[in-house]
LUMVEXKE-502162 format. One record per residue (C-alpha): residue in one letter; y, z, x. Coordinates in steps of 0.001 Angstrom, whole numbers, plus 500000, padded with zeros to 6 digits. Example, Ala and Ser with C-alpha at 12.3 -4.5 7.8 and 13.67 -1.06 7.14 Angstrom:
<sites>
<site rest="a" north="495500" up="507800" east="512300"/>
<site rest="s" north="498940" up="507140" east="513670"/>
</sites>
This chain:
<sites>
<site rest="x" north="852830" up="706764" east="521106"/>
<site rest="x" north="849622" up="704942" east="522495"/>
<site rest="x" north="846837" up="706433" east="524832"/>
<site rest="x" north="848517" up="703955" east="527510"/>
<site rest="x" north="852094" up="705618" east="526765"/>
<site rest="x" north="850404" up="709184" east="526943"/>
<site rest="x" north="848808" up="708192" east="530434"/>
<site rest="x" north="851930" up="706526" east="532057"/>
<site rest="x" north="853851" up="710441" east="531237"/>
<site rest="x" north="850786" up="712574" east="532264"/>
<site rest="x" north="850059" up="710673" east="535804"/>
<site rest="x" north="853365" up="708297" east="536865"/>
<site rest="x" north="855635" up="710835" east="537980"/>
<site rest="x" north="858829" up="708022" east="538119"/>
<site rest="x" north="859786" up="706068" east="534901"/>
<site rest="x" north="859581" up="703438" east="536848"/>
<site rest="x" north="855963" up="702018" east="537776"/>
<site rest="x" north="854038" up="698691" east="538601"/>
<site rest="x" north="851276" up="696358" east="537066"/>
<site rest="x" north="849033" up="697570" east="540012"/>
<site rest="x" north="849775" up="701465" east="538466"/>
<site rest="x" north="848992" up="700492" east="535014"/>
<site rest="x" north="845297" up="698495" east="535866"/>
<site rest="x" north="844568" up="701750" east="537300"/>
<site rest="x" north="845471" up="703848" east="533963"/>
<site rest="x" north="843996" up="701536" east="531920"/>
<site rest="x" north="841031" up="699825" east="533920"/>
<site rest="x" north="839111" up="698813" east="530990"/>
<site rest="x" north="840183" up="695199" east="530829"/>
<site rest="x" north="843352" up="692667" east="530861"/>
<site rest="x" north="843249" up="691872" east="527224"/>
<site rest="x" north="843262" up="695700" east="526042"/>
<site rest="x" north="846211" up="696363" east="528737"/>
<site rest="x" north="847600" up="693656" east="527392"/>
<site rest="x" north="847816" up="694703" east="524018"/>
<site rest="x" north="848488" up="697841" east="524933"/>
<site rest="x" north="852115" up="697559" east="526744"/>
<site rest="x" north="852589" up="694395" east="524291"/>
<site rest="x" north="852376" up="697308" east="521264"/>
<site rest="x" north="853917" up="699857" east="523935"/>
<site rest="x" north="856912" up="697566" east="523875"/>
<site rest="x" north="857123" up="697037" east="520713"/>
<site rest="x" north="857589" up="700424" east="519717"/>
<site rest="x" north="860041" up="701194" east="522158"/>
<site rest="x" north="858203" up="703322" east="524531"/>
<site rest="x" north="858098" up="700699" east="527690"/>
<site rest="x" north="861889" up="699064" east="528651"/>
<site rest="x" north="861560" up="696487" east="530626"/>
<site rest="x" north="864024" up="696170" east="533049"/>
<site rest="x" north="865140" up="692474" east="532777"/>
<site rest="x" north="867757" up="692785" east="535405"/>
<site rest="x" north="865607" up="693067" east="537508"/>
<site rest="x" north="863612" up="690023" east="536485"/>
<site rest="x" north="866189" up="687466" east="538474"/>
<site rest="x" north="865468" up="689164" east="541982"/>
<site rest="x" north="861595" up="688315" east="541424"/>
<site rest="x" north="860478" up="685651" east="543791"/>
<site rest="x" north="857304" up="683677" east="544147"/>
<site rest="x" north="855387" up="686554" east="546246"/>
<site rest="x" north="856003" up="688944" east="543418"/>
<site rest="x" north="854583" up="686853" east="540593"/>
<site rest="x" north="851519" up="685875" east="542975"/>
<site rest="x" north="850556" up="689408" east="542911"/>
<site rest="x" north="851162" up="690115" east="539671"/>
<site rest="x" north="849068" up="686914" east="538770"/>
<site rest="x" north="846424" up="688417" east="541069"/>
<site rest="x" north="846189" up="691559" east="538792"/>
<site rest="x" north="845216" up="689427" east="535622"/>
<site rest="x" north="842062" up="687117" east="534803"/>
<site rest="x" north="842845" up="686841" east="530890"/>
<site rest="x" north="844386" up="683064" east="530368"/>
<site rest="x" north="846897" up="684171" east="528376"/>
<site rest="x" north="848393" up="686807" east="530421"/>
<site rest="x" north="848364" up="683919" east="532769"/>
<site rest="x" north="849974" up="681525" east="530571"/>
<site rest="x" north="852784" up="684202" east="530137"/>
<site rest="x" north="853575" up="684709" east="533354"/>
<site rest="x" north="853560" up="681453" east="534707"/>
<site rest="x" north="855797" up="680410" east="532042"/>
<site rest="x" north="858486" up="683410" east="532722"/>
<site rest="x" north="858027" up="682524" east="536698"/>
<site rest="x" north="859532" up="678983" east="535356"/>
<site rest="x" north="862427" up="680712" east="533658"/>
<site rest="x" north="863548" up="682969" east="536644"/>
<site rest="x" north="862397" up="681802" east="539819"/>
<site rest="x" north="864226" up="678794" east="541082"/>
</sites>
């Protein structure tokens, strides 16, 4: 379990939490959160709930986007916008 998984149980009372919540946990920069949840992931201690990913609309990727400077991060979720949001 990674210092991001420890933090996400100690403070974020519902399983269920938002980029905003994690740059807070983790403020130290996009790349390490990044790499963090990427490894979190991973190891099976972060589910993404991908059923959830087809009622995303433009708004919600715009502020997601506005939570990240790192270019890939970027990259990543202007690609999956593509994918999902008509």
């Amino acid at each position: 379990m990674n210092r991001l998984t420890k933090n996400i149980i100690a403070h974020i009372p519902n399983p269920l939490f938002t980029a905003k919540e994690l740059a807070v946990l983790e403020p130290f920069s996009d790349n390490v959160r990044y790499a963090l949840v990427k490894r979190a992931i991973a190891d099976g201690d972060i589910l993404i709930e991908e059923d959830q990913l087809s009622e995303m609309t433009h708004a919600d990727f715009d502020e997601l986007e506005g939570n990240y400077s790192s270019r890939r991060v970027l990259r990543f979720l202007a690609g999956l916008k593509q994918e999902i949001v008509p």
